[in-house]
C-alpha positions as CSV (number, residue, x, y, z in Angstrom):
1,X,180.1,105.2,73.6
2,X,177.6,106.6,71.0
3,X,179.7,107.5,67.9
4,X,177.1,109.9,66.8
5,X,178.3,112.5,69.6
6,X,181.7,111.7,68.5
7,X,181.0,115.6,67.2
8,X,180.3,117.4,70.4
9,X,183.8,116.2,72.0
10,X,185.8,118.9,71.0
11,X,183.2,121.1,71.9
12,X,182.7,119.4,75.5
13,X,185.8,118.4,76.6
14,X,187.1,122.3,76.4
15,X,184.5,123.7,78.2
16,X,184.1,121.0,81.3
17,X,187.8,121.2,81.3
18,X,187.6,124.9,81.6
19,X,184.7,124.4,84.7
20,X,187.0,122.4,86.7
21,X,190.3,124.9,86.0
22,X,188.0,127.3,88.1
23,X,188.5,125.3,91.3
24,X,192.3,125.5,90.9
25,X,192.9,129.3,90.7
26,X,196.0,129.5,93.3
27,X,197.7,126.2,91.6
28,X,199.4,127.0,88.8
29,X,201.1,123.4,88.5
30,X,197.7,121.7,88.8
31,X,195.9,124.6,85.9
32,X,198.7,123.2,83.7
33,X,198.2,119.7,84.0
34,X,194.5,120.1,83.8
35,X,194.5,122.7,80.5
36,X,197.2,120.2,79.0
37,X,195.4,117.2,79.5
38,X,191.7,118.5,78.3
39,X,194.1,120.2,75.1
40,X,195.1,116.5,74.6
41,X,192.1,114.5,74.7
42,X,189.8,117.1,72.4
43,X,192.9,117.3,70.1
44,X,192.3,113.1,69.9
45,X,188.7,113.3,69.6
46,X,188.8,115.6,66.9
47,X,191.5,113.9,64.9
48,X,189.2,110.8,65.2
49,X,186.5,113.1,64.2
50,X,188.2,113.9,60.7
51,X,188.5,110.0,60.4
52,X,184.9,109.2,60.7
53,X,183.5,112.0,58.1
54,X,185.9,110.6,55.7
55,X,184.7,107.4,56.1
56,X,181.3,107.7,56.6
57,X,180.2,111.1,55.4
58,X,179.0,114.2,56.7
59,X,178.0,113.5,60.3
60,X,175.1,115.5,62.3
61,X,173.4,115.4,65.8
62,X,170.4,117.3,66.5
63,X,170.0,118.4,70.8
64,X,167.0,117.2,72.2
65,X,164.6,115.0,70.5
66,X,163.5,117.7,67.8
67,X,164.1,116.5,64.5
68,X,165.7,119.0,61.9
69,X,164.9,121.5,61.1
70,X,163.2,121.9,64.3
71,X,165.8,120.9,67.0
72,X,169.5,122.5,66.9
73,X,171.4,120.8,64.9
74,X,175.5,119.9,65.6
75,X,176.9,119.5,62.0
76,X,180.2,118.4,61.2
77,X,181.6,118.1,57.4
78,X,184.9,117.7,56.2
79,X,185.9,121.7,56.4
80,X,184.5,121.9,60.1
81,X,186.4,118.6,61.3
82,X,189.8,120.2,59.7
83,X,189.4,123.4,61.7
84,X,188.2,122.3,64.4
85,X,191.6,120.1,64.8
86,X,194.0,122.6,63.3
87,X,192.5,125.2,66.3
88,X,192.9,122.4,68.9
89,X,196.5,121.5,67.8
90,X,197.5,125.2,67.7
91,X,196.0,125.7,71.4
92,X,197.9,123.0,72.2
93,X,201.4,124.6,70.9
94,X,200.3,128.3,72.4
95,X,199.7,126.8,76.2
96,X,202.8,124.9,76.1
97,X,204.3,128.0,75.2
98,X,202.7,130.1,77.4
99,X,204.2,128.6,80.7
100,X,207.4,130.2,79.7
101,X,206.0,133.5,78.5
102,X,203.1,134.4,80.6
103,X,203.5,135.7,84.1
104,X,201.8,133.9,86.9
105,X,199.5,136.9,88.0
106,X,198.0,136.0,84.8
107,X,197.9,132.4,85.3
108,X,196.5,133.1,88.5
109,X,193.6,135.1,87.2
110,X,191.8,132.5,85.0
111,X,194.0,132.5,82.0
112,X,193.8,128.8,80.8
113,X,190.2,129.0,81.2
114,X,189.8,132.1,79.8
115,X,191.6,129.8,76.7
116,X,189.8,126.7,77.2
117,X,186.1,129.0,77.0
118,X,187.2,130.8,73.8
119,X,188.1,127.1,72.1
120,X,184.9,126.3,73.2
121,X,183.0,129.0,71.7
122,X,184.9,128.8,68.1
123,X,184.6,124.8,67.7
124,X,181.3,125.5,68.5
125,X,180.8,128.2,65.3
126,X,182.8,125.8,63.4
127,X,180.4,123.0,63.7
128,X,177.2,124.7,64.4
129,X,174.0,123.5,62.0
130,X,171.9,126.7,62.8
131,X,172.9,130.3,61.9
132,X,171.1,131.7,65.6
133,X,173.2,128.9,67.8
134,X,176.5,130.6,65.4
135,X,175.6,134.0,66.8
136,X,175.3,132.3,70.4
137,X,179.0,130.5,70.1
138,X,180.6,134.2,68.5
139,X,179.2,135.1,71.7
140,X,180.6,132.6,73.8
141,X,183.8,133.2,72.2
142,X,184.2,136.8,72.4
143,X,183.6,136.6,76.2
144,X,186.8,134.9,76.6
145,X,188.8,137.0,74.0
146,X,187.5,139.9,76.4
147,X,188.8,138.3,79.5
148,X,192.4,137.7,77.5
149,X,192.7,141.1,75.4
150,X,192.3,142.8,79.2
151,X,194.3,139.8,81.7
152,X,197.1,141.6,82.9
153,X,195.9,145.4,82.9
154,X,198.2,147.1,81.4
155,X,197.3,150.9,80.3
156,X,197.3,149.8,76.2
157,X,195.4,146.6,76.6
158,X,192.8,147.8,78.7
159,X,192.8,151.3,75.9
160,X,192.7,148.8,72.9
161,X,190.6,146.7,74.5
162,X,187.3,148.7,74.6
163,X,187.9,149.5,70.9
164,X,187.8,145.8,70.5
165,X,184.9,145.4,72.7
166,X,183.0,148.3,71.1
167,X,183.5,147.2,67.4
168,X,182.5,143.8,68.8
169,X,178.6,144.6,70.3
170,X,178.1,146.9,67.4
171,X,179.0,143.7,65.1
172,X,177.3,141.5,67.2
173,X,173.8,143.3,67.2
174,X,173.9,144.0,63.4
175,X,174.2,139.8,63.3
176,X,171.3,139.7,65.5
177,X,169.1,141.9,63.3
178,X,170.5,140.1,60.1
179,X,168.9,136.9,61.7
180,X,165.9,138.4,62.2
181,X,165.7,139.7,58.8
182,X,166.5,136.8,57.0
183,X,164.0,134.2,59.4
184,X,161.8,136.8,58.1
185,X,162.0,136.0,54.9
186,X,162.3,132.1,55.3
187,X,161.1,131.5,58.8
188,X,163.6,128.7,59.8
189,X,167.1,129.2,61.2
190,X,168.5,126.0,60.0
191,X,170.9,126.3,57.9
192,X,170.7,123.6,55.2
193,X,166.6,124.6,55.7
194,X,167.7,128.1,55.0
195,X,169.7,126.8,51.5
196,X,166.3,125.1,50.5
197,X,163.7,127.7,51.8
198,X,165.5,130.7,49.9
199,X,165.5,128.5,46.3
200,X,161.7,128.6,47.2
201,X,160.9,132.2,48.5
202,X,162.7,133.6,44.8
203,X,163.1,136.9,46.1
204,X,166.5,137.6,45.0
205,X,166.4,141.3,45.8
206,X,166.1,140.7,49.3
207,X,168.1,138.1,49.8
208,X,171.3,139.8,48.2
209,X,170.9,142.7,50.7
210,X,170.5,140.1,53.5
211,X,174.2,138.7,51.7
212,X,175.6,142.0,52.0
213,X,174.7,142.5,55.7
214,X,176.2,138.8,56.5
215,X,178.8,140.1,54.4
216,X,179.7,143.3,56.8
217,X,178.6,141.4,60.4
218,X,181.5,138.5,59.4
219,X,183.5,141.3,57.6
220,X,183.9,142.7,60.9
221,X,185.3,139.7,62.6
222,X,187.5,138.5,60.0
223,X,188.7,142.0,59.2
224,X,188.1,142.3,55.5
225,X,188.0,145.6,54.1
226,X,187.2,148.1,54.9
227,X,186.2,146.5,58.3
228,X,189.7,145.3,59.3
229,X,190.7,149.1,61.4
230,X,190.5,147.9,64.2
231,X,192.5,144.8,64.1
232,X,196.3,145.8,64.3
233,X,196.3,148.1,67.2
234,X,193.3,145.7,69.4
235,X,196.0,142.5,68.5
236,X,198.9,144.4,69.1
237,X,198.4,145.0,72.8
238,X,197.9,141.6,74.6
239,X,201.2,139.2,75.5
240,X,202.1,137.4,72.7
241,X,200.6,133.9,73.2
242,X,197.3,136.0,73.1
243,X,198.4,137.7,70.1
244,X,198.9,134.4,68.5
245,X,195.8,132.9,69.5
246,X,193.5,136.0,68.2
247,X,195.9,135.9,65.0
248,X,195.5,132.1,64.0
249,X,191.7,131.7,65.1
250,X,189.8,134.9,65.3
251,X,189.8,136.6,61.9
252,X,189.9,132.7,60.9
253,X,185.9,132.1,61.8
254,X,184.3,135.3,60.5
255,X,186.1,134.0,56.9
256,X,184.7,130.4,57.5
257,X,181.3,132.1,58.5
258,X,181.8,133.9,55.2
259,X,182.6,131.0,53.1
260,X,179.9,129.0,54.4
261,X,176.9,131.5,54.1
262,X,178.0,132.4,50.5
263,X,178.6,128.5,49.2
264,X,174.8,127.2,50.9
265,X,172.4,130.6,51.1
266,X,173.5,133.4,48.4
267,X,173.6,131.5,45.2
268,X,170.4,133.3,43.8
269,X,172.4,136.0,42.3
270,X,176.0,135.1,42.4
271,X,177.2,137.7,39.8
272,X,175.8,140.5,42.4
273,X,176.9,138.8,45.7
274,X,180.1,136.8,45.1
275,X,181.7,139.9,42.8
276,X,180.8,142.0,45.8
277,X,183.1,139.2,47.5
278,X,186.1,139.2,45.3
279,X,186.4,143.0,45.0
280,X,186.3,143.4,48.8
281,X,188.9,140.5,48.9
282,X,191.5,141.9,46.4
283,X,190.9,145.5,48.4
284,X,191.8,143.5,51.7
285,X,194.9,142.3,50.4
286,X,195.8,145.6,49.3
287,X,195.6,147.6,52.5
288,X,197.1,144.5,54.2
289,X,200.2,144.4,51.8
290,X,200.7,148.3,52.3
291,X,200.3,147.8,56.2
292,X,203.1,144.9,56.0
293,X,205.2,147.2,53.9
294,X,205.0,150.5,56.1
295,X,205.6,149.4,59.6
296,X,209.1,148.6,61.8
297,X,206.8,146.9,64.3
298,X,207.5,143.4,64.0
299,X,204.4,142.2,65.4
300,X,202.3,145.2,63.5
301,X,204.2,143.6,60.3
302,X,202.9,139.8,60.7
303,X,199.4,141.3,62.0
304,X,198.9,143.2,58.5
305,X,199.8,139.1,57.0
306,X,196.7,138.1,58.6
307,X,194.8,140.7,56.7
308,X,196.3,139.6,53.1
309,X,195.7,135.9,53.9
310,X,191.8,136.9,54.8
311,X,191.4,138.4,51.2
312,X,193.5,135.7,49.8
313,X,191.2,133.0,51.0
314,X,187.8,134.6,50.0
315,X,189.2,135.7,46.8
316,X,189.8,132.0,46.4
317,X,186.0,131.2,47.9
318,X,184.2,134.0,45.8
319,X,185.5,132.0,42.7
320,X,183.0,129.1,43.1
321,X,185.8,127.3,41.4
322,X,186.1,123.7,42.2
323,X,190.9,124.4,42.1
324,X,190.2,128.2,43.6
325,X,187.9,126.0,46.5
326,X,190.3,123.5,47.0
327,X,193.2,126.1,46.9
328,X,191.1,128.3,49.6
329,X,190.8,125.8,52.6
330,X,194.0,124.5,51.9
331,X,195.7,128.1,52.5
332,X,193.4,128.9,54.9
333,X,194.3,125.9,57.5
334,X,198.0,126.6,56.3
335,X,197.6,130.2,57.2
336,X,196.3,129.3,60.7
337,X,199.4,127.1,61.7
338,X,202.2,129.2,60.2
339,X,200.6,132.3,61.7
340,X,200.6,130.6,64.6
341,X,204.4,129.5,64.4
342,X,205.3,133.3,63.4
343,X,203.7,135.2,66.4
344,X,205.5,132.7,68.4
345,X,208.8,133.1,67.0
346,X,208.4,136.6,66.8
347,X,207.5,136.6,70.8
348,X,211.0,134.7,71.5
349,X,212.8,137.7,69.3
350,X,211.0,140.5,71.1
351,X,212.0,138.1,74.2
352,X,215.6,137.7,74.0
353,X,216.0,141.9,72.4
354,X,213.5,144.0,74.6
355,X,212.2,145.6,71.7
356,X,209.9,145.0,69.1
357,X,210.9,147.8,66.8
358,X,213.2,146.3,63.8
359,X,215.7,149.6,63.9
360,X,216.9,148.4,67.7
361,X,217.3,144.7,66.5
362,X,220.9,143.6,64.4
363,X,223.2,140.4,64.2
364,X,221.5,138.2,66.6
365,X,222.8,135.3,63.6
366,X,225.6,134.6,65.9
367,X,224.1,134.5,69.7
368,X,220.7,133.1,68.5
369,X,221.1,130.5,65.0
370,X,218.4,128.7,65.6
371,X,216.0,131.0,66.0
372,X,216.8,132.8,63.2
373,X,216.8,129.7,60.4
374,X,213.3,128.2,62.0
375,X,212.3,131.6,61.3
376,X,213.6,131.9,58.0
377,X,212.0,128.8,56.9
378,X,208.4,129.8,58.6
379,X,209.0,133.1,56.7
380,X,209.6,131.1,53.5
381,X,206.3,129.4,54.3
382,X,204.1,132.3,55.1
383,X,205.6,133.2,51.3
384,X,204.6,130.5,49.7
385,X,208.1,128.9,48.6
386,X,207.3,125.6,47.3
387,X,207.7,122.8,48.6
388,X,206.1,124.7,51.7
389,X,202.9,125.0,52.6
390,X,201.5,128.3,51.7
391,X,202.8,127.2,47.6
392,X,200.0,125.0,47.0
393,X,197.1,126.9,48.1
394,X,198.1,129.8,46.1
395,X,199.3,128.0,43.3
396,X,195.5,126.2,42.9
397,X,194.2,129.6,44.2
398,X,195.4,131.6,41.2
399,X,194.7,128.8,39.1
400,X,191.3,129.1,39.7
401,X,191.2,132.3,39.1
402,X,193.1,131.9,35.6
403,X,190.5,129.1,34.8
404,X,187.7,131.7,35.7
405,X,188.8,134.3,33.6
406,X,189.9,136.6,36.5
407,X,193.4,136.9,35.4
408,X,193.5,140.4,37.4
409,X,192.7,138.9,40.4
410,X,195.3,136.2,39.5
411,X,198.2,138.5,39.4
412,X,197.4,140.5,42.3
413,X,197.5,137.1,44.7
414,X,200.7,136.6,42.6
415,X,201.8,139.5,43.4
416,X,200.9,139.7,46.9
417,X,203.3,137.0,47.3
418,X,206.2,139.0,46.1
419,X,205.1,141.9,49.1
420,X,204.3,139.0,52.0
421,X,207.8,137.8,51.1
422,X,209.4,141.1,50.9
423,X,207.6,142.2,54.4
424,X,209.3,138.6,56.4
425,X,212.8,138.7,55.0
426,X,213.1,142.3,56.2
427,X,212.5,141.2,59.8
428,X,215.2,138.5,59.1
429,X,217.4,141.2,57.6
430,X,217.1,143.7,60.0
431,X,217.1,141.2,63.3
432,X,219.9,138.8,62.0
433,X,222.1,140.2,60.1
434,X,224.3,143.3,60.0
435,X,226.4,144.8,63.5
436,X,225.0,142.8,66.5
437,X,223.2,145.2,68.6
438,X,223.3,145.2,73.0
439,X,220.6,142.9,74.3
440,X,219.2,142.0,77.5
441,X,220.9,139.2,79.5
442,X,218.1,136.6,79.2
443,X,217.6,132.8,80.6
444,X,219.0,130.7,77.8
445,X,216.7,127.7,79.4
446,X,213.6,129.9,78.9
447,X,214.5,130.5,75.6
448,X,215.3,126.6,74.9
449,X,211.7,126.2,76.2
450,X,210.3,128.7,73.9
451,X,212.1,127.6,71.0
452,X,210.2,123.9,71.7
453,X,206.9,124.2,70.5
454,X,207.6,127.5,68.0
455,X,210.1,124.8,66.5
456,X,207.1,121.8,66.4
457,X,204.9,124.0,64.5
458,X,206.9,125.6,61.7
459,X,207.9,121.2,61.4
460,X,204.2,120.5,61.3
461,X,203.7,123.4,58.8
462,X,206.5,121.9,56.7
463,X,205.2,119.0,56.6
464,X,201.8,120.0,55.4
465,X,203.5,121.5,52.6
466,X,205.4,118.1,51.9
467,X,202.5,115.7,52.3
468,X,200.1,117.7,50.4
469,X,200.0,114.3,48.3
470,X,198.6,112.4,51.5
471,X,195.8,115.8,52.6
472,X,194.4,116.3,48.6
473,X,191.8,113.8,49.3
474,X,190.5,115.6,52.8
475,X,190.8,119.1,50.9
476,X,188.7,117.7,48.0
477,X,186.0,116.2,50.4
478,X,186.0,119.7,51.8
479,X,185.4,121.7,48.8
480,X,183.0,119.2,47.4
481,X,180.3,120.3,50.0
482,X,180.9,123.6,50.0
483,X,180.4,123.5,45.5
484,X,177.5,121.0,46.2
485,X,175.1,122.1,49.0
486,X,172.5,119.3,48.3
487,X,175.1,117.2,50.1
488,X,174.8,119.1,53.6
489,X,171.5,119.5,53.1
490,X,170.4,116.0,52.6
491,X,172.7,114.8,55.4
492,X,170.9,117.5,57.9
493,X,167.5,117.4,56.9
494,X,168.0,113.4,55.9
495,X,166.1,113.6,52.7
């Protein structure tokens, strides 16, 4: 087996997988075992993957027998071998979950592929070496969010769902013509050839317009402000392991598209660009924390948490601080898992009460314990109470930001922990404690089956937080390339 395509296999082994779940659409029992099994062996591969690169470096394959910057180029670093195995182990946990909480019309109707297509698409724009072939993987990704976001039919998905759409093509051809602009200017699509060609074209001007219109086309998918209205109401409507999945990934690659366009192209005039960044950021997390704040909704509440950890992270990233960097990826793969464990908690409470407005919920402490301490200690996480694992990234986050002088900035992440906290112990407050309200008789083994991999993710995001010791050196690798582009470069264009 050629380790140099060791890259590809979480990008290959979804999508055949999802090819041969096609033949099985009546057999539910024989989807499961297949998406289970293709989950397993890419989640492998890619842990394998973040071995090699820290062994041996940066590693890159270019399709056909086109050297770079001529041929497509598969490039994975550090940051793209982490994400791509944090989105492969949360898939994992979400199917596994979603055989108890998904009906079987939708399993029927080309759900787990539907999955397995949409993993394929973001590993792709994860490890993608050329800005056109990201466009083509956002693509490929979308599909499948479309099939999902409408699976099922249901009045309010199929309503939300062309918003979604809609925001989606408009986004999508603004990305197109951004392409065109900047191979314009630099006549490669490349990206480590872009980093060099734009040092050589010096037209500044131009290229922090270009940096602007990147800015809005990724703003859109990772719903930065003031970008980010369509989010709540398009997540809000598709079953929960859906919810989850958008939650944790989606918004998750438009900020890594962010980060990695504005640490390798837009460093001409990084007082213009990256301040541009960092104001949109610390607006993000203020509409997020007032969205968190205002609603009852329980999933509206946690949705309105993905917003403030997207302008958490690129407050972190439009830094260019070696600590803010470090602090950045280290809350953003943290943000992906504990969202991930949240929405699946908070799918078992609107499960076992029928309702996901907080005023209906009370004193489900005593019928349902467990449920309500994992949450507690996911809420604690999402918080950032240390020894967990949102603590560190902030902590190195605002220290950053203290180092760089941006001691506003600073406080408002400080105090945006203070509202994120605030915004999750309500939903414990109001669900667990106080009179026990009337709920639904439900199947306590469903629930025990729910509980199962909701319960294996908050103990994986604990133990991020714990072993933050053993994943420093990973996080450093990480930020290194992003702070030193010549290291990309070289290993793409193998100078």
């Amino acid at each position: 087996m050629n380790m140099t395509n060791l890259l590809l296999f979480p990008i290959l082994i979804p999508f055949l997988f999802a090819i041969l779940l096609l033949f099985f659409k009546e057999s539910v029992l024989m989807q499961r075992i297949l998406v289970m099994t293709g989950l397993f062996f890419s989640t492998v591969s890619a842990l394998y993957l973040v071995f090699v690169v820290k062994e041996d470096g940066i590693q890159t394959v270019t399709l056909g027998s086109w050297p770079a910057p001529f041929g497509i180029t598969m490039v994975s670093d550090m940051l793209s071998a982490l994400l791509v195995t944090t989105t492969l182990i949360i898939t994992f946990f979400v199917v596994l979950y979603s055989f108890y909480a998904i009906d079987e019309g939708r399993e029927k109707n080309f759900y787990y592929p539907a999955i397995l297509f949409m993993i394929t698409g973001i590993n792709g724009a994860f490890t993608t070496g050329d800005i056109f072939n990201m466009f083509v993987f956002f693509e490929v990704f979308l599909m499948a969010s479309y099939v999902l976001s409408v699976l099922g039919g249901e009045k309010k998905q199929l309503r939300e769902s062309i918003k979604y759409m809609l925001v989606n093509v408009v986004s999508s051809a603004v990305f197109v013509i951004t392409v065109a602009y900047l191979y314009s200017i630099v006549g490669t699509l490349n990206m480590a050839d872009i980093s060099v060609r734009i040092q050589e074209v010096n037209q500044p001007g131009i290229i922090s317009v270009i940096a602007i219109l990147f800015l809005i086309v990724f703003g859109i998918k990772g719903a930065i402000f003031p970008l980010y209205f369509w989010l709540p109401s398009s997540y809000a409507a598709p079953p929960i392991p859906v919810l989850t999945l958008f939650g944790a990934l989606l918004t998750k690659v438009g900020v890594y598209a962010i980060t990695r366009t504005y640490t390798l192209f837009f460093l001409q005039d990084i007082s213009f660009t990256h301040m541009w960044l960092m104001g949109l950021s610390l607006l993000t997390v203020v509409v997020g924390i007032i969205g968190a704040l205002a609603y009852f909704d329980v999933k509206q509440i946690i949705i309105y948490n993905i917003i403030i950890a997207v302008g958490v992270i690129l407050f972190g990233v439009s830094l260019m601080d070696g600590t803010a960097m470090e602090g950045s990826i280290y809350y953003l793969i943290h943000d992906m898992l504990i969202k991930a464990a949240l929405f699946l908690l908070i799918g078992i409470l609107i499960y076992v009460t029928g309702t996901s407005n907080l005023r209906e919920m009370g004193g489900l402490m005593k019928q349902y314990p467990a449920l309500g301490w994992t949450y507690l200690i996911a809420a604690f996480g999402l918080a950032g109470i240390p020894p967990l694992s949102g603590f560190i990234g902030k902590f190195l986050i605002v220290k950053g930001a203290f180092q760089a002088g941006h001691w506003i900035g600073a406080i408002a992440i400080l105090l945006s922990s203070l509202a994120v906290l605030l915004s999750v112990i309500r939903i414990f407050i109001y669900a667990f404690w106080g009179e026990p309200k009337p709920t639904p008789e439900r199947s306590k083994t469903r629930y025990n089956r729910m509980m199962i991999p909701a319960v294996l993710l908050v103990t994986l995001t604990v133990l991020y937080g714990v072993g933050t010791e053993a994943l420093v050196p990973y996080m450093s690798d990480a930020a290194d390339v992003l702070l030193d582009p010549s290291a990309y470069v070289n290993a793409v264009l193998k100078e």
